[in-house]
MDAnalysis code that builds the backbone (N, CA, C; Angstrom):
import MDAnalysis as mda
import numpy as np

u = mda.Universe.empty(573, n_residues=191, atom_resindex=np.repeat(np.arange(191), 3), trajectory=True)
u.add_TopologyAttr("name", ["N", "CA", "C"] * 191)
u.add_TopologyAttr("resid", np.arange(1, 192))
u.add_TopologyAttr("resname", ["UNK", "UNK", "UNK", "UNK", "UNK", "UNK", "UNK", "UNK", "UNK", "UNK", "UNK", "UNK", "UNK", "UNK", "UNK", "UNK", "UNK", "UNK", "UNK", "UNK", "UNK", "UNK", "UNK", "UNK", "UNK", "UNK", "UNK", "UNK", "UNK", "UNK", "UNK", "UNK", "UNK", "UNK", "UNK", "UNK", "UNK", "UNK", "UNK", "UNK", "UNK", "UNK", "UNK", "UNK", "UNK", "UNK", "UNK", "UNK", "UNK", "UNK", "UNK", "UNK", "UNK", "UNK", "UNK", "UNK", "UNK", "UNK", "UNK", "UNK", "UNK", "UNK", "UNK", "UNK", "UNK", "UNK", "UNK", "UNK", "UNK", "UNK", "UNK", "UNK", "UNK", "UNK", "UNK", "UNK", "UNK", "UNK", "UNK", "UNK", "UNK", "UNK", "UNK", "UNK", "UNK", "UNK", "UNK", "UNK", "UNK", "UNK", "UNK", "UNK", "UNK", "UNK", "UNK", "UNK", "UNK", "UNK", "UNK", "UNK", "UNK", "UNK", "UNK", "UNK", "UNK", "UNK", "UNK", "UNK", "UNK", "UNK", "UNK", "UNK", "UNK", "UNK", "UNK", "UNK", "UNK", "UNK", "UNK", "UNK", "UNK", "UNK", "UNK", "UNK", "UNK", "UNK", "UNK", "UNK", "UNK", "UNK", "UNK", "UNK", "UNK", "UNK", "UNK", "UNK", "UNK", "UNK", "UNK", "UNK", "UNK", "UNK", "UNK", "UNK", "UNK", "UNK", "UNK", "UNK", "UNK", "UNK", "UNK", "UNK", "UNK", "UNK", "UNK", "UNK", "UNK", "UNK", "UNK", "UNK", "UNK", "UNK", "UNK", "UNK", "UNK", "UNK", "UNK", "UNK", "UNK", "UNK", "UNK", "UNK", "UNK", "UNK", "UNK", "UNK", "UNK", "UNK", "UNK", "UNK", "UNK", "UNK", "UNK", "UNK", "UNK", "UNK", "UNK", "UNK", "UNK", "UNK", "UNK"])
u.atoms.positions = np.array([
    [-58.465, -116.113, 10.761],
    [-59.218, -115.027, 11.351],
    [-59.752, -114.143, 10.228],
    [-60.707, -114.075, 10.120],
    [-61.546, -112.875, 9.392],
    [-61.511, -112.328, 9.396],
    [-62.060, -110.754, 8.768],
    [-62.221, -109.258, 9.052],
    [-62.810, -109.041, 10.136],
    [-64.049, -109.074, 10.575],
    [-64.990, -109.175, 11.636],
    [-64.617, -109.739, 13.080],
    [-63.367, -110.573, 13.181],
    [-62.860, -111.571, 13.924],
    [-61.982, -110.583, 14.956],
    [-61.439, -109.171, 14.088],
    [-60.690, -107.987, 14.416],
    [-60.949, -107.420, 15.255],
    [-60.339, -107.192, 16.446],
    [-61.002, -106.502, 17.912],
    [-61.621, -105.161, 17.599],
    [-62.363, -104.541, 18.293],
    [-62.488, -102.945, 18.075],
    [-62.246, -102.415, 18.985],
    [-61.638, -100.668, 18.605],
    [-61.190, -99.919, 19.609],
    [-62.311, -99.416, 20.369],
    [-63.573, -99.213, 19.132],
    [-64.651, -98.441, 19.855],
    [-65.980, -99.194, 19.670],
    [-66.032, -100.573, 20.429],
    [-67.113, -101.225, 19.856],
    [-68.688, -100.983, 20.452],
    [-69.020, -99.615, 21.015],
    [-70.049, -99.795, 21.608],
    [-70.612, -98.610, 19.674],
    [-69.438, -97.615, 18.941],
    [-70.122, -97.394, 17.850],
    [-70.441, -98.198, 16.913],
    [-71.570, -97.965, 16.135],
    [-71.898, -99.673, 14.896],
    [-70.878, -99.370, 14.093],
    [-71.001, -99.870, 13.205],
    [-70.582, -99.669, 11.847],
    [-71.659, -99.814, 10.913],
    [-71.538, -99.073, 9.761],
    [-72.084, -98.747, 8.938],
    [-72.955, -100.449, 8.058],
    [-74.141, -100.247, 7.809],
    [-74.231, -101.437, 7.301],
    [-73.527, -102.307, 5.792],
    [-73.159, -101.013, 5.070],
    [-72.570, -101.058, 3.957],
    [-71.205, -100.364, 3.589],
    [-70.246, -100.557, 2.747],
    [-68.896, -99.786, 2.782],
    [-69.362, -99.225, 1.600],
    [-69.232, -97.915, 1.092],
    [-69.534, -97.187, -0.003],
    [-68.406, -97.677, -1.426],
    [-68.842, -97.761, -2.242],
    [-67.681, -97.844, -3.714],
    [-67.709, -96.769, -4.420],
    [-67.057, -96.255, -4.802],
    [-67.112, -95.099, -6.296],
    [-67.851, -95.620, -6.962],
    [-68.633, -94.649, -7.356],
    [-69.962, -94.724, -8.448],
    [-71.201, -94.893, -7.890],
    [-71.100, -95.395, -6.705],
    [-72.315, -95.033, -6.317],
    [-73.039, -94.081, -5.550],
    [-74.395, -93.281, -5.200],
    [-74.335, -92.605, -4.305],
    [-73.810, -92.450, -3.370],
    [-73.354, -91.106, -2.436],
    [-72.559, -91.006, -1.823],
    [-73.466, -91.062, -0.519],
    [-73.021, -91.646, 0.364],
    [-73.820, -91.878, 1.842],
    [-74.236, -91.150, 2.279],
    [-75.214, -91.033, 3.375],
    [-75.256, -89.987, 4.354],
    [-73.863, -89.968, 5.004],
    [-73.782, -88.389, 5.652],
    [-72.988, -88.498, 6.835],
    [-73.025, -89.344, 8.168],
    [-72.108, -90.056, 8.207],
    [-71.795, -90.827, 9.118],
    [-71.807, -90.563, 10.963],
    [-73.053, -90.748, 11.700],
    [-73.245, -90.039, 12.880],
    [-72.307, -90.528, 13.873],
    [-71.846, -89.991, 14.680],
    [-70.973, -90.608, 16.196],
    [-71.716, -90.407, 16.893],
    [-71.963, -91.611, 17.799],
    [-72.874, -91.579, 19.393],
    [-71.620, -90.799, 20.271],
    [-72.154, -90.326, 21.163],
    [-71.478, -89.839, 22.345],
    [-71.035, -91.313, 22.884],
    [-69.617, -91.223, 23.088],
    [-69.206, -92.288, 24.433],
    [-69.225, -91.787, 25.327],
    [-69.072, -91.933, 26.692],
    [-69.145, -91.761, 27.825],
    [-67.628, -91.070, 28.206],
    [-67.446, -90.245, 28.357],
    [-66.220, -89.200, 28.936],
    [-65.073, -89.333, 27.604],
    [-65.425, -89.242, 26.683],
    [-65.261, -88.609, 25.065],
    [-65.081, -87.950, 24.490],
    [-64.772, -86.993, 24.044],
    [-65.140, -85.552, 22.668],
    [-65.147, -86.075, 21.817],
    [-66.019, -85.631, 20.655],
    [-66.649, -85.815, 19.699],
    [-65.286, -86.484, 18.911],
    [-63.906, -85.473, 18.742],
    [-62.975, -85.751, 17.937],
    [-62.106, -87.010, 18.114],
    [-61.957, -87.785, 19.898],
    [-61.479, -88.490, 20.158],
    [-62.538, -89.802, 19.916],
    [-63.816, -89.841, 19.749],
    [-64.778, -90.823, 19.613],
    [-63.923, -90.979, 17.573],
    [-63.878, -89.838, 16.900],
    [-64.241, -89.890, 15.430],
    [-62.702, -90.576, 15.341],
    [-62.070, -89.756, 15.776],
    [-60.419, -90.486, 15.357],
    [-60.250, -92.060, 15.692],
    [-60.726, -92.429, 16.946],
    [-60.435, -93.741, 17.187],
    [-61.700, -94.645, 16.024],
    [-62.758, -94.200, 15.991],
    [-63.613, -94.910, 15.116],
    [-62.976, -95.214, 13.834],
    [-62.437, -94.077, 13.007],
    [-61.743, -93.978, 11.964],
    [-61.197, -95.279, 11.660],
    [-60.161, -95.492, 12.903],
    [-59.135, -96.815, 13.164],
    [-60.232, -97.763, 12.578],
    [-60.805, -97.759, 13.738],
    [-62.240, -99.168, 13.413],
    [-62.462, -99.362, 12.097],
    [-63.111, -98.396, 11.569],
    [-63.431, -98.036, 10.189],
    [-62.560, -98.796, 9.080],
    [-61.684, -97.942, 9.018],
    [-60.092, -98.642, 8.136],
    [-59.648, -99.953, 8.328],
    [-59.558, -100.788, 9.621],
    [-59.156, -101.889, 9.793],
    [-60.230, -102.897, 9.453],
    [-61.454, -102.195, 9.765],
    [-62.681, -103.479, 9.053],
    [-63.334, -103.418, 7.875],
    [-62.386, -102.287, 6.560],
    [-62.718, -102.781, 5.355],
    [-64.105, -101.480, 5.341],
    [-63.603, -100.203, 5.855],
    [-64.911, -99.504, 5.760],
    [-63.805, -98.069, 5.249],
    [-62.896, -98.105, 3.989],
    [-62.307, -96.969, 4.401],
    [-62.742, -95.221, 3.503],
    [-63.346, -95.447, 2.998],
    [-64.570, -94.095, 2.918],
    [-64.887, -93.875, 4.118],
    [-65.159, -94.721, 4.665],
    [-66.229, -94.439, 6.224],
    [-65.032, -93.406, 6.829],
    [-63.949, -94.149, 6.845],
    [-62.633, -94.168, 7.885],
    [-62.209, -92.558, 7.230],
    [-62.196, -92.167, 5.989],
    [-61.978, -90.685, 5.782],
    [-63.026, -89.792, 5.880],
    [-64.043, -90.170, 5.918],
    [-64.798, -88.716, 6.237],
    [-64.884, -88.947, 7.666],
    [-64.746, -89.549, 8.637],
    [-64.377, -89.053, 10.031],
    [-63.208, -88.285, 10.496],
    [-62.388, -88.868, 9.833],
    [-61.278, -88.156, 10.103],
    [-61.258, -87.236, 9.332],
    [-62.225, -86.841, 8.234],
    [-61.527, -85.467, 7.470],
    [-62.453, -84.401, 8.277],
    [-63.432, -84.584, 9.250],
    [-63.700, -83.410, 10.445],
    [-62.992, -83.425, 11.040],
    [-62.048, -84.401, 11.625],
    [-61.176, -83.610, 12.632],
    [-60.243, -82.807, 12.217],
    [-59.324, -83.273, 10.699],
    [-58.817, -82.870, 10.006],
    [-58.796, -81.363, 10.170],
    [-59.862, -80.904, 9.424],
    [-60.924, -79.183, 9.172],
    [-60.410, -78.544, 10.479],
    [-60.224, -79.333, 11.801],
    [-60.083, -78.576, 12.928],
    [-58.852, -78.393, 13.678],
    [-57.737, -79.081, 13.076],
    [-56.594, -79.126, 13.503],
    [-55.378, -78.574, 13.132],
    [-54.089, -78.432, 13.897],
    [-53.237, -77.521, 12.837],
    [-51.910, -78.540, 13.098],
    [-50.787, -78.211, 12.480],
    [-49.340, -78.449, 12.889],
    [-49.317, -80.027, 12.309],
    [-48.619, -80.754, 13.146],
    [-48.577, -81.947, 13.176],
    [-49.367, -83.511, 13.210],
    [-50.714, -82.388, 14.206],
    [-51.564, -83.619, 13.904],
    [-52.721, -83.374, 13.167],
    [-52.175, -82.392, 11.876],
    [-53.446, -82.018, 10.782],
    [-52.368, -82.938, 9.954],
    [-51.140, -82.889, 9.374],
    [-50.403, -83.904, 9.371],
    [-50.584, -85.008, 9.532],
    [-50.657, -85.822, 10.368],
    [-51.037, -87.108, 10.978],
    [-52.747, -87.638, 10.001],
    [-53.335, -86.741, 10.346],
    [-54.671, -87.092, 9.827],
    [-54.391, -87.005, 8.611],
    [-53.960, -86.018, 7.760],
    [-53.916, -86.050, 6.391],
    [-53.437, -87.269, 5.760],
    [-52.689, -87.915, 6.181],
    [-51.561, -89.054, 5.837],
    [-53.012, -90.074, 5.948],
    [-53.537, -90.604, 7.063],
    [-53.958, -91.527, 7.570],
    [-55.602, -91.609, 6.260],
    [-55.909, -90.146, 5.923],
    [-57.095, -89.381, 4.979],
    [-56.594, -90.007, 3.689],
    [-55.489, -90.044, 3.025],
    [-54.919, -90.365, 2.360],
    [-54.684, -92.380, 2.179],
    [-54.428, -92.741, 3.353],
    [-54.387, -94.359, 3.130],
    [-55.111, -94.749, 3.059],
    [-56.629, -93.923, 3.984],
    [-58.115, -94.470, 3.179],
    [-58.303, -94.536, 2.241],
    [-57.908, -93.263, 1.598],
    [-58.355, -92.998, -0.477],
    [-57.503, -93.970, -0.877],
    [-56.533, -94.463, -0.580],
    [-55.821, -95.751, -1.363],
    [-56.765, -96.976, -1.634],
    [-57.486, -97.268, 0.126],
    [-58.105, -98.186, -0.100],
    [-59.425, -98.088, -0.807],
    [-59.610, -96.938, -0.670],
    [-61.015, -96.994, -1.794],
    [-60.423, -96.982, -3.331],
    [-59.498, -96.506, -3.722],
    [-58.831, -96.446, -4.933],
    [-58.695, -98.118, -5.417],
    [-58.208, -98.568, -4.521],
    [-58.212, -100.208, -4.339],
    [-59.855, -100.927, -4.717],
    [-60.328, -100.320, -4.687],
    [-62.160, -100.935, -4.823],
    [-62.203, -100.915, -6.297],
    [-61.808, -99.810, -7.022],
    [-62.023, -99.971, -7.836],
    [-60.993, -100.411, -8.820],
    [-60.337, -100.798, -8.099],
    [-58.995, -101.605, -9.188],
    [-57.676, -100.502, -9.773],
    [-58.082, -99.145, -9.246],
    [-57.106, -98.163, -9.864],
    [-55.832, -98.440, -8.832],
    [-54.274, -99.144, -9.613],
    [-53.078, -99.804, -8.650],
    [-52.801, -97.987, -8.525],
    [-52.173, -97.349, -10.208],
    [-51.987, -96.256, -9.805],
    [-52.509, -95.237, -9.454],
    [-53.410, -95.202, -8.529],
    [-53.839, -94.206, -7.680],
    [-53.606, -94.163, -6.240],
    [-53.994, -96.305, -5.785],
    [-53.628, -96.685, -4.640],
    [-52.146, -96.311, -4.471],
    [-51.363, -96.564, -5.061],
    [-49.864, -96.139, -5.374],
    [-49.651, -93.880, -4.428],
    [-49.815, -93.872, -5.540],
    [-50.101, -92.102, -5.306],
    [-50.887, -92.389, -3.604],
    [-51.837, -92.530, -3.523],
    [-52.342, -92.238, -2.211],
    [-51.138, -92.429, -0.866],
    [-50.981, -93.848, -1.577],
    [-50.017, -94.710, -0.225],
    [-48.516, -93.316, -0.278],
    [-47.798, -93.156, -0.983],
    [-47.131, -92.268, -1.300],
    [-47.326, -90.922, -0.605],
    [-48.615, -90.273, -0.790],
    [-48.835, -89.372, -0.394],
    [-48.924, -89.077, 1.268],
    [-49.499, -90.370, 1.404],
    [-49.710, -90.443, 2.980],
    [-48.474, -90.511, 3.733],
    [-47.219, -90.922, 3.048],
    [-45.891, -90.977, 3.737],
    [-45.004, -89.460, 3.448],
    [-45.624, -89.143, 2.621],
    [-45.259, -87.764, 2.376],
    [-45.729, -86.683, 3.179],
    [-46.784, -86.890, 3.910],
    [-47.446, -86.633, 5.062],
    [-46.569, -86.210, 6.523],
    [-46.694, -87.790, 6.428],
    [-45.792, -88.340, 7.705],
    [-44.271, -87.966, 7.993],
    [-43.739, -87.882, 6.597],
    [-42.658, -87.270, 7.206],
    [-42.286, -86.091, 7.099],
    [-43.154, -84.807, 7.512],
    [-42.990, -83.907, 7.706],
    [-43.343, -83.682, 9.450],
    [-43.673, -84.719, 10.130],
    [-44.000, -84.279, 11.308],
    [-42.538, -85.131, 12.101],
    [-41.971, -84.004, 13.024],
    [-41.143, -84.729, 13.882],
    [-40.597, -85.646, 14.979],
    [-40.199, -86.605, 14.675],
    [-40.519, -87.933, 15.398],
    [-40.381, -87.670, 16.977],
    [-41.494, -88.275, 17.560],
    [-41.879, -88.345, 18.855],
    [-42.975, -87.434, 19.022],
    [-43.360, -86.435, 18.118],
    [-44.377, -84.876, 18.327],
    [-45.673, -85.616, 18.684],
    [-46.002, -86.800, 18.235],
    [-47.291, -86.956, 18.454],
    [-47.483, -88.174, 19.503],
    [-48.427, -88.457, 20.548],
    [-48.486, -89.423, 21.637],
    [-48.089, -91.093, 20.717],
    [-48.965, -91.370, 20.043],
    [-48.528, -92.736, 19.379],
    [-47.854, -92.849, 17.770],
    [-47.784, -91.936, 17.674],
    [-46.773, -91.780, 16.336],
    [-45.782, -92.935, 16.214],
    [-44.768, -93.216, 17.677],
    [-43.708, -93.779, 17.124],
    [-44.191, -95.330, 17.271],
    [-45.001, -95.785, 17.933],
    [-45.703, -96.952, 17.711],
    [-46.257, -97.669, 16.747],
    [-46.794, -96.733, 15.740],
    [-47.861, -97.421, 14.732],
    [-47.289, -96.607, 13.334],
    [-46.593, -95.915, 13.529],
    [-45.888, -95.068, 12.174],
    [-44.989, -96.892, 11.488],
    [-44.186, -96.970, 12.644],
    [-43.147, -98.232, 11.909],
    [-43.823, -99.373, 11.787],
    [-45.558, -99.678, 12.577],
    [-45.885, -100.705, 11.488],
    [-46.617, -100.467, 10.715],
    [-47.231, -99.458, 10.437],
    [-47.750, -99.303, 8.869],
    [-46.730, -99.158, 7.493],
    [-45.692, -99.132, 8.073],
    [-44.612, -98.546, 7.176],
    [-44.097, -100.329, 6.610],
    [-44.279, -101.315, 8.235],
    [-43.938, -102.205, 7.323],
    [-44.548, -103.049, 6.693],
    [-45.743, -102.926, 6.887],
    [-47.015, -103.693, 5.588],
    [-46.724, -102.871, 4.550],
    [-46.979, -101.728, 4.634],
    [-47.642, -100.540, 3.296],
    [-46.854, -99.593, 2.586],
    [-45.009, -99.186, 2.860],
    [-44.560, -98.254, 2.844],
    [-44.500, -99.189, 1.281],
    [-44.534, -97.962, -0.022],
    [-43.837, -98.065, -1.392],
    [-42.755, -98.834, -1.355],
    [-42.650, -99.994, -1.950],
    [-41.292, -100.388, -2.098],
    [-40.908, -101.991, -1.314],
    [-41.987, -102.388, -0.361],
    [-42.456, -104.116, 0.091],
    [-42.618, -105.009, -1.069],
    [-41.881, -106.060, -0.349],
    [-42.345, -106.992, -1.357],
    [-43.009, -108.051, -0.717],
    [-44.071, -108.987, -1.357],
    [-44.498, -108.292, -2.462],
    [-45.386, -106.992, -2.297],
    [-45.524, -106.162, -3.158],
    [-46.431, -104.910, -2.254],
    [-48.067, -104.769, -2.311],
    [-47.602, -104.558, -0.967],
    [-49.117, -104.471, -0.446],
    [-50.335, -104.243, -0.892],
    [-50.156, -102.851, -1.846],
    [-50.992, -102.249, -2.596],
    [-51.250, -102.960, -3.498],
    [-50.708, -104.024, -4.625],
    [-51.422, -105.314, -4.957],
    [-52.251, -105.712, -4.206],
    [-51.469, -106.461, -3.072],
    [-52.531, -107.485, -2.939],
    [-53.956, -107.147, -2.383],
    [-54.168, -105.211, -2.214],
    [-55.697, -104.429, -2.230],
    [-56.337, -104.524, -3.106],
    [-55.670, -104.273, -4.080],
    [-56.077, -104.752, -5.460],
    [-56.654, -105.817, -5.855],
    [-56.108, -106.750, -5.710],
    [-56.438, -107.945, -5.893],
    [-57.495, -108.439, -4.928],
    [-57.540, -108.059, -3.634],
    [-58.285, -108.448, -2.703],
    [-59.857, -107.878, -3.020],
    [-60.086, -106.797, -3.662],
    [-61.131, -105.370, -3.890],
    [-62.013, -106.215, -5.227],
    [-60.948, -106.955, -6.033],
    [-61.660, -107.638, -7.107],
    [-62.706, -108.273, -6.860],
    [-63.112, -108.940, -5.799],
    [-63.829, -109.959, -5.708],
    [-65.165, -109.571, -4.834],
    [-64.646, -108.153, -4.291],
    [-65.624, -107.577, -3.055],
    [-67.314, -107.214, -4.248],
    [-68.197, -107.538, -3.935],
    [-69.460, -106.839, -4.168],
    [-69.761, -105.908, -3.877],
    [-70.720, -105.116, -4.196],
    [-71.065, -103.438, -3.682],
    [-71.603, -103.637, -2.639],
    [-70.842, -102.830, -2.094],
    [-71.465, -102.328, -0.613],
    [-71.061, -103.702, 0.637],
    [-70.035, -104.412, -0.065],
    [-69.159, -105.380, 0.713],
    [-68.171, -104.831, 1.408],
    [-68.141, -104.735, 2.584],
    [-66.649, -103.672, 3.532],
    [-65.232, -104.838, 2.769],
    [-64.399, -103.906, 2.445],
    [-63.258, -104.529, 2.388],
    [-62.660, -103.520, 0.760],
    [-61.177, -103.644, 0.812],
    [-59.830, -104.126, 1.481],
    [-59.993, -103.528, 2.418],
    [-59.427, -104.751, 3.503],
    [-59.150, -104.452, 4.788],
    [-57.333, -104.283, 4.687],
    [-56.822, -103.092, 5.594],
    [-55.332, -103.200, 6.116],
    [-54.605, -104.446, 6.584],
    [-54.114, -105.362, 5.400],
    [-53.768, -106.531, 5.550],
    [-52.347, -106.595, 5.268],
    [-51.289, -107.702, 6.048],
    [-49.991, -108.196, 5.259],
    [-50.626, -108.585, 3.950],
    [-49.788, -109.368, 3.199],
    [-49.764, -110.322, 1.895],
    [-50.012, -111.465, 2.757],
    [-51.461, -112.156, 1.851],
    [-51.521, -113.514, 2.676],
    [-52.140, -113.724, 3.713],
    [-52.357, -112.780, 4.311],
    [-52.930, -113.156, 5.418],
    [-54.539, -112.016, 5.456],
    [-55.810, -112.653, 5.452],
    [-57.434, -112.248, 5.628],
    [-56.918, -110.915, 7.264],
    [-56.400, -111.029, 7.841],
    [-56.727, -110.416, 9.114],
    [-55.750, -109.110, 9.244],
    [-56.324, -107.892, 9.954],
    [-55.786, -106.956, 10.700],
    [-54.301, -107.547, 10.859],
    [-52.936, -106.790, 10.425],
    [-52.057, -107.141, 11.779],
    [-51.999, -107.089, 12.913],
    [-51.596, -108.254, 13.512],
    [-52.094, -107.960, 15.089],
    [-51.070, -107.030, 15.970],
    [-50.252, -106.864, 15.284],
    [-49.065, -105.718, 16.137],
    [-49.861, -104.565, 15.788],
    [-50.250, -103.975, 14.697],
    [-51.152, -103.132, 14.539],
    [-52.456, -102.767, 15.429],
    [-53.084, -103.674, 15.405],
    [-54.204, -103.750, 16.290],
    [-53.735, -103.427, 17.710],
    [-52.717, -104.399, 17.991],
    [-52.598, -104.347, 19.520],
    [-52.017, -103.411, 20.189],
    [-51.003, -102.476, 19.028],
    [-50.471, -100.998, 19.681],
    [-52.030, -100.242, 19.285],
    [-52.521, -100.351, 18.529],
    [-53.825, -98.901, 18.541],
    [-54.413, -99.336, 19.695],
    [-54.585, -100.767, 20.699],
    [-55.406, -100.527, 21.499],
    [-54.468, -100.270, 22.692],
    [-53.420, -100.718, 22.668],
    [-52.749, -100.401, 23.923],
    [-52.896, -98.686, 23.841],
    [-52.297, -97.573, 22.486],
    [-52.621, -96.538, 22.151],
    [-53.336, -95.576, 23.373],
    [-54.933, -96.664, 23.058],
    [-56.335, -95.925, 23.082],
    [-56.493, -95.779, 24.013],
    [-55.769, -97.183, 25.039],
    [-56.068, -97.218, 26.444],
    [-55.155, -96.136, 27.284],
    [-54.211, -96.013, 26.890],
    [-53.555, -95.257, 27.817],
    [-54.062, -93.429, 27.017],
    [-53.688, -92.816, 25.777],
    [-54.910, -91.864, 25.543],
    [-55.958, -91.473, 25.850],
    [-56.844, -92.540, 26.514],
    [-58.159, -92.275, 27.200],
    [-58.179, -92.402, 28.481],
    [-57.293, -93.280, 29.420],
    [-57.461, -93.872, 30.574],
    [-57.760, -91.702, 31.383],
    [-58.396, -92.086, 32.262],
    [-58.783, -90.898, 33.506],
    [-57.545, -90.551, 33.775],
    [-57.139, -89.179, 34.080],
    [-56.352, -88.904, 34.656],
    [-55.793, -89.245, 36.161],
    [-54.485, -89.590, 36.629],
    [-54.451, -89.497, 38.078],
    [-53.984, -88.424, 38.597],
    [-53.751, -87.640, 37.853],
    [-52.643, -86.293, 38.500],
    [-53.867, -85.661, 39.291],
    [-53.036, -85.067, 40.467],
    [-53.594, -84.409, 41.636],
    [-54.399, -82.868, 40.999],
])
């Protein structure tokens, strides 16, 4: 399975035609269409996901660093961490291990300041990012971004959020952000 092969949470937004690298101009800002019974912040956060999992993760932090700007407590927290595993993967583009290092680090340094259960899918997707990406996997992860980023061309989307070894999204990953999204978004039934 491929990058592209990767379900999306929000596939009616595009994606960008190109993933940005350091050094080169810096993009326009990245527009969100309105979805259909949406806010702006719940369209940008779930895109983000999109973003990050298909090898777009510049894209994936400046969405989330508006919601970021607007949030407080725990889930300015949450975003910061998640703001942070993007800059790994762009750190990863350009071959810097110790920075990807520091980022990945930072983003768990994040995370555990917020208290478990505070946030709706926290306890879902906290323990599997932790077990691809947390400091200290073997072999670790943050290599094999590295290694993966070597080969990418400019303006090629990728590292994508991968095990070791394997081209694709985890699919436990994938499949809690969409189970996540669905129940986060589904209409209310309460009277």
């Amino acid at each position: 399975m491929n990058r592209m092969e990767n379900p999306r949470i929000l596939p009616t937004v595009p994606l960008p035609g190109r993933s940005f690298s350091q050094g080169e101009p810096t993009p326009a800002t990245i527009e969100l269409p309105p979805c259909a019974g949406l806010d702006w912040q719940t369209v940008a956060y779930w895109h983000g996901w999109d973003l990050l999992l298909l090898g777009f993760p510049w894209e994936a932090h400046e969405v989330w660093e508006r919601i970021w700007r607007v949030r407080t407590g725990s889930a300015r927290s949450w975003l910061q961490g998640l703001i942070r595993l993007a800059a790994a993967l762009v750190k990863a583009r350009s071959g810097n291990a110790a920075a990807v290092n520091h980022h990945v680090a930072g983003a768990f340094d994040h995370w555990r300041t917020i208290p478990p259960g505070e946030l709706p899918h926290q306890g879902e997707i906290l323990p599997l990012l932790e077990e691809w990406i947390k400091p200290g996997t073997s072999p670790p992860t943050q290599s094999v971004w590295v290694l993966a980023a070597s080969g990418l061309k400019s303006g090629e989307p990728g590292p994508n959020l991968h095990p070791p070894g394997d081209g694709a999204v985890p699919g436990a990953l994938v499949n809690a952000l969409m189970v996540a999204f669905q129940r986060e978004t589904a209409p209310s039934t309460a009277p």
